[in-house]
C-alpha positions as CSV (number, residue, x, y, z in Angstrom):
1,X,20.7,3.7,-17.3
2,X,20.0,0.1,-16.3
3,X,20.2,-2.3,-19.3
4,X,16.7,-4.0,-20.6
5,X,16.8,-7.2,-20.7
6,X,14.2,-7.9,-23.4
7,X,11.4,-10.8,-23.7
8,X,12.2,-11.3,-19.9
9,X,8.7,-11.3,-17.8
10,X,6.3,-9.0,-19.8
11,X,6.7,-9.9,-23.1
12,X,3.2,-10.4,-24.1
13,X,2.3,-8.9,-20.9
14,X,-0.7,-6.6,-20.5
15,X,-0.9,-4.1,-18.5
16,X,-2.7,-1.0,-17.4
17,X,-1.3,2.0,-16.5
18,X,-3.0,5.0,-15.1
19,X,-1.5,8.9,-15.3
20,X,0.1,7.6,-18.7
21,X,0.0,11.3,-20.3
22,X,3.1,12.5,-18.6
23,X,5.8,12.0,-16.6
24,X,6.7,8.5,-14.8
25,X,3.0,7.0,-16.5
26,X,4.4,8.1,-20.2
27,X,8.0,6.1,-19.2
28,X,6.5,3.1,-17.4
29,X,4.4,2.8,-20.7
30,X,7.5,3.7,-23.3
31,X,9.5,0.7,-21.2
32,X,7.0,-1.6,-21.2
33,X,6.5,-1.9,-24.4
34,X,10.0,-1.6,-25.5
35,X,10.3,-4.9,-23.5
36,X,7.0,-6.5,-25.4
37,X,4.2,-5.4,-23.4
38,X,0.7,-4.6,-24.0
39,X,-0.1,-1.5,-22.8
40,X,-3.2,0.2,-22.0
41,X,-2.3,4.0,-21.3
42,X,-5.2,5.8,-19.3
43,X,-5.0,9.5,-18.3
44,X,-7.6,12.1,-17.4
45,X,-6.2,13.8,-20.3
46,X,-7.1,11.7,-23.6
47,X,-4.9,14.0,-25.8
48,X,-2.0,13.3,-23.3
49,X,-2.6,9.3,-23.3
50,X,-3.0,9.1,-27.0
51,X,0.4,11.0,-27.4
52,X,1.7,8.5,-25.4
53,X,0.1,5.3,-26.8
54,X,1.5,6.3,-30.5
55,X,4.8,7.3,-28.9
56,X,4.6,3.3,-27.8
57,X,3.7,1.9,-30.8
58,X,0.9,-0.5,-32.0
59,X,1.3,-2.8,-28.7
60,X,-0.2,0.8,-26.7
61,X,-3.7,1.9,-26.5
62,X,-5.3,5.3,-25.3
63,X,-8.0,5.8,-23.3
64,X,-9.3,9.0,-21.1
65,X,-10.3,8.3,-17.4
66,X,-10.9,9.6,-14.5
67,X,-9.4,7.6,-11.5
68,X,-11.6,9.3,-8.7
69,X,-14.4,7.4,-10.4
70,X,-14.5,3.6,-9.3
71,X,-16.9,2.6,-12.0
72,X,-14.1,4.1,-14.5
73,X,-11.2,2.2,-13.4
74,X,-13.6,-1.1,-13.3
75,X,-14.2,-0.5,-17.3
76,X,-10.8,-0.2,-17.4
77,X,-9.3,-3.0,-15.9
78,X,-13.0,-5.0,-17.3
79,X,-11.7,-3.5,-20.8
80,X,-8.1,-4.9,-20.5
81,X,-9.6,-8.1,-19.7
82,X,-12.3,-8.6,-23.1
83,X,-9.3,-7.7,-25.1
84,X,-6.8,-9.7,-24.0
85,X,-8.6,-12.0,-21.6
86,X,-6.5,-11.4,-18.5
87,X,-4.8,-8.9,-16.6
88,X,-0.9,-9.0,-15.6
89,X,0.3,-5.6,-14.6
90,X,-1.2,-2.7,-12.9
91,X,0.3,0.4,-12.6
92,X,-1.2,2.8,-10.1
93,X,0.5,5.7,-11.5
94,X,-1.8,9.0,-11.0
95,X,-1.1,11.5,-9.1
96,X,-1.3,15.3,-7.9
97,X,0.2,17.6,-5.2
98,X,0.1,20.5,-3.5
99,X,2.6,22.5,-1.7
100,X,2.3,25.2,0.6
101,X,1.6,26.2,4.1
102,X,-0.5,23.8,5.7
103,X,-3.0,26.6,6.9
104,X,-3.9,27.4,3.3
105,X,-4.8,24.7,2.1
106,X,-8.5,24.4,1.5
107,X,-10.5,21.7,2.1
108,X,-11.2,21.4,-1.5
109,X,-8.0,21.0,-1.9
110,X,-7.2,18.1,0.9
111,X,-10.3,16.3,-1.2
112,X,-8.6,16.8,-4.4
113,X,-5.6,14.8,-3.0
114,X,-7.1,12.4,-1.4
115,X,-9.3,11.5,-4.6
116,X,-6.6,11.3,-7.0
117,X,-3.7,9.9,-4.6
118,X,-5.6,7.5,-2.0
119,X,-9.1,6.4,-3.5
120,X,-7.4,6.4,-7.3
121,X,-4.9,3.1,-5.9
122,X,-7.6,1.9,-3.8
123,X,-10.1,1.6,-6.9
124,X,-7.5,0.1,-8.7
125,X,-6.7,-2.7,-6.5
126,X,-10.6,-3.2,-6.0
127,X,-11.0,-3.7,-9.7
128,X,-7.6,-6.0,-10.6
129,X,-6.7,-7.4,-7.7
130,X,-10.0,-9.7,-7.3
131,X,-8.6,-10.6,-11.1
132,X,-5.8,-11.2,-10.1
133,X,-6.5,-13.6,-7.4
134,X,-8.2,-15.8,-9.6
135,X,-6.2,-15.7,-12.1
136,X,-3.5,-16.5,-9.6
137,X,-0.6,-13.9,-10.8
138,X,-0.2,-10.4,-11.6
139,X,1.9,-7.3,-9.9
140,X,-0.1,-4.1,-8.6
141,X,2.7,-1.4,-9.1
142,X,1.9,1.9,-6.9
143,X,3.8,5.1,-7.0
144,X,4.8,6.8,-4.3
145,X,7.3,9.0,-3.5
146,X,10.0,9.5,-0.8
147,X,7.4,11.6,0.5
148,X,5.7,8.2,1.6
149,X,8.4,7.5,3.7
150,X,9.5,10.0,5.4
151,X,7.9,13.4,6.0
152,X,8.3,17.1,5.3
153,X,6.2,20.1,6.2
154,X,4.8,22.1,3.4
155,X,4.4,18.8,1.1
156,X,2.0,17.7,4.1
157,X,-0.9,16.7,2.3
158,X,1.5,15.0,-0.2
159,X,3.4,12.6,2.9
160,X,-0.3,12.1,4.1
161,X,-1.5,10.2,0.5
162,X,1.9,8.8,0.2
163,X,2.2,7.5,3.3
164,X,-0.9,5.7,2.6
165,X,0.0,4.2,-0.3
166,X,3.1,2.5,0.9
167,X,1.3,1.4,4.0
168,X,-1.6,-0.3,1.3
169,X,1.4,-2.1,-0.7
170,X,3.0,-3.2,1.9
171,X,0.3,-4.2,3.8
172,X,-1.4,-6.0,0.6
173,X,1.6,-7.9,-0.6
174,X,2.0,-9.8,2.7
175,X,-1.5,-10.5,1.5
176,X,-1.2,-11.1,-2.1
177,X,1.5,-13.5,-2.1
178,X,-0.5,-16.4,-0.9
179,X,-2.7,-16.4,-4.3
180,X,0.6,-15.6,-6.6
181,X,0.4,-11.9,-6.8
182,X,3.0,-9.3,-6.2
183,X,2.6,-5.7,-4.6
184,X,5.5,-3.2,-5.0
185,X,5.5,1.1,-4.1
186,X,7.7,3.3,-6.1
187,X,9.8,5.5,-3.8
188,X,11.8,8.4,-5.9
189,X,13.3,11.5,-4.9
190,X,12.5,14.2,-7.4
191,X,12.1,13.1,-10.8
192,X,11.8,15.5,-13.4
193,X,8.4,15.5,-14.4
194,X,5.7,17.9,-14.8
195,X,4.5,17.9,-11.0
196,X,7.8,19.6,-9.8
197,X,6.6,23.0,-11.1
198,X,2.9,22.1,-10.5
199,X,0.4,22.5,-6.7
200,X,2.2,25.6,-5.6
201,X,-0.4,27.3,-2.7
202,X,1.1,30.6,-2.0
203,X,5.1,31.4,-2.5
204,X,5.9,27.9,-2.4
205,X,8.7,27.2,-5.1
206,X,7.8,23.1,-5.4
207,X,11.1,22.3,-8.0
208,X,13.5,24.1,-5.3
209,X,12.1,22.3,-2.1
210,X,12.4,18.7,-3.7
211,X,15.7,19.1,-4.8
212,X,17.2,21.3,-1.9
213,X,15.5,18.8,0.6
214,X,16.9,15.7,-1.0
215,X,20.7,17.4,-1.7
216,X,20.2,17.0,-5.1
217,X,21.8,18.8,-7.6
218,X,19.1,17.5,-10.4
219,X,16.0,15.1,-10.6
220,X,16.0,12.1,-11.5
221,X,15.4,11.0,-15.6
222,X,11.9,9.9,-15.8
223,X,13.1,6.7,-18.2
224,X,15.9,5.7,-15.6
225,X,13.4,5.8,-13.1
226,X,11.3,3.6,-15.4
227,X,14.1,1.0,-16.2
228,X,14.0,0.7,-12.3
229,X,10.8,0.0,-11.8
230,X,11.2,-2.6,-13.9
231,X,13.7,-4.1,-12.5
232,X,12.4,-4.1,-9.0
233,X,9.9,-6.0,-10.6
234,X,11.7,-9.0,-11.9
235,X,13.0,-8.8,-8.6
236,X,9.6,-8.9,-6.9
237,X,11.3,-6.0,-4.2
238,X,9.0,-4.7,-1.8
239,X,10.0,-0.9,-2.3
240,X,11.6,0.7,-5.6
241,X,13.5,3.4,-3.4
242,X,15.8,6.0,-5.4
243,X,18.4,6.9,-6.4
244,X,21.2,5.9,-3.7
245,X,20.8,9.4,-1.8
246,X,17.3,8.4,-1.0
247,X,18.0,5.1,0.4
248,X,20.6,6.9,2.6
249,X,18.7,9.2,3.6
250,X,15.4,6.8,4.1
251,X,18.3,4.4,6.3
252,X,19.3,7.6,8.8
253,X,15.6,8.1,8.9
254,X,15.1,4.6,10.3
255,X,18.0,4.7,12.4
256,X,18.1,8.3,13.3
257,X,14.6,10.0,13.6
258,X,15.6,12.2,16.2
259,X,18.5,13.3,13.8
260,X,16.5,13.4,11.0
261,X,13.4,15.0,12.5
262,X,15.5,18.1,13.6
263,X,17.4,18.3,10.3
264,X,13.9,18.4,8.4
265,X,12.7,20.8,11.1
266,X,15.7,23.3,10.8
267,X,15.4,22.5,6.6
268,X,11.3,23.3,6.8
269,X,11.7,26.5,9.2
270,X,14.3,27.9,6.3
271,X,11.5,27.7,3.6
272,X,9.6,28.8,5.5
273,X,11.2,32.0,6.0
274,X,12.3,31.8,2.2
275,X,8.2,32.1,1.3
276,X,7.8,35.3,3.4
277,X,10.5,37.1,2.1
């Protein structure tokens, strides 16, 4: 696990983070404030974010929202704002998936995605990132997944919403930077969380695919992941990509997309088959 290096950037930092209840929200919020942050932990689930906030400490509060709502996020970040009087990190955490043939999913279900993974980030960079700006500093922090860059059939909705939220962050930070604020996209491989065993359409066996498609043995721990992120803050990086297997594989994927493309192919045929038997 990557050593904190406490009171270095965000202590006395406030930040916002969204899909708090669980998973990579819950450990962005537990790291923060271990480093001295003040953290507002939102989650559709108030139970889930209150857990979390008093799993924080005194520096964390709990709030219930709905990140498919604009006006929500707004009084979030608007929130943040009358209690501290600014904004400094924003972490576009919240997130679903589904996995499955492509054929079955219904369009309910490509809405639901969409929602949550695409319109969520983009109504939280409407609401902070005008702060931001005049404020003249901050860091928008959107998860992704490896999914975002490359691509896998029966996660395709999944690559879709990722794929557009790398392409916002990268896109924005070119932006951002001339007004002092900094854009990064979280890239894991599987981390164990709850959505691994979650958005199964059909036979589909979501914890299996991840970690057979990545050749890893286990997912990655949701507070290593965190101590990263982190990290790739202070270092203002572009992309959080992990562990080292990802990067690998994300480097043949540049270099190799034929290669690739037939591997995932050949991979996605075998689950395929797997599903119908």
């Amino acid at each position: 696990m990557i050593r904190r290096t406490r009171g270095t950037r965000f202590t006395g930092a406030t930040a916002l983070v969204t899909g708090a209840g669980s998973g990579i929200g819950a450990a962005l919020a537990r790291a923060l404030s271990a480093e001295g942050a003040l953290v507002a932990c939102h989650d559709l689930d108030g139970d889930a974010a209150r857990a979390t906030a008093e799993a924080c400490g005194s520096s964390a509060s709990a709030h219930a929202t709905d990140v498919t709502d604009p006006h929500a996020v707004q009084a979030a970040v608007d929130e943040v704002v009358s209690r501290h009087g600014r904004l400094d990190l924003l972490f576009n955490n919240a997130g679903i998936t589904w996995g499955g043939r492509t054929e079955d999913l219904t369009l309910a279900q490509w809405d639901a995605i969409i929602d949550v993974n695409i319109r969520g980030v983009v109504h939280g960079v409407a609401a902070a990132y005008p702060l931001m700006q005049r404020q003249g500093s901050g860091h928008i922090v959107n998860t992704a997944s490896m999914g975002g860059l490359m691509a896998a059939g029966l996660i395709t909705s999944y690559c879709m919403t990722k794929h557009a939220v790398v392409g916002l962050s990268l896109a924005l930070r070119t932006e951002a930077a001339a007004s002092g604020v900094r854009v990064t996209a979280v890239c894991p491989a599987a981390v164990e969380t709850p959505i691994l065993d979650k958005g199964a359409v059909g036979a589909f066996d979501g914890r299996r695919f991840y970690l057979s498609s990545q050749g890893l043995s286990q997912a990655l721990d949701v507070d290593v992941l965190a101590d990263q992120v982190l990290e790739g803050m202070r270092r203002n990086r572009a992309l959080v990509v992990t562990p080292s297997r990802a990067r690998a594989s994300w480097r043949a994927q540049r270099f190799l997309p034929g290669l690739t493309d037939r591997i995932t192919t050949r991979y996605v045929r075998q689950q395929m088959e797997a599903m119908r038997s």
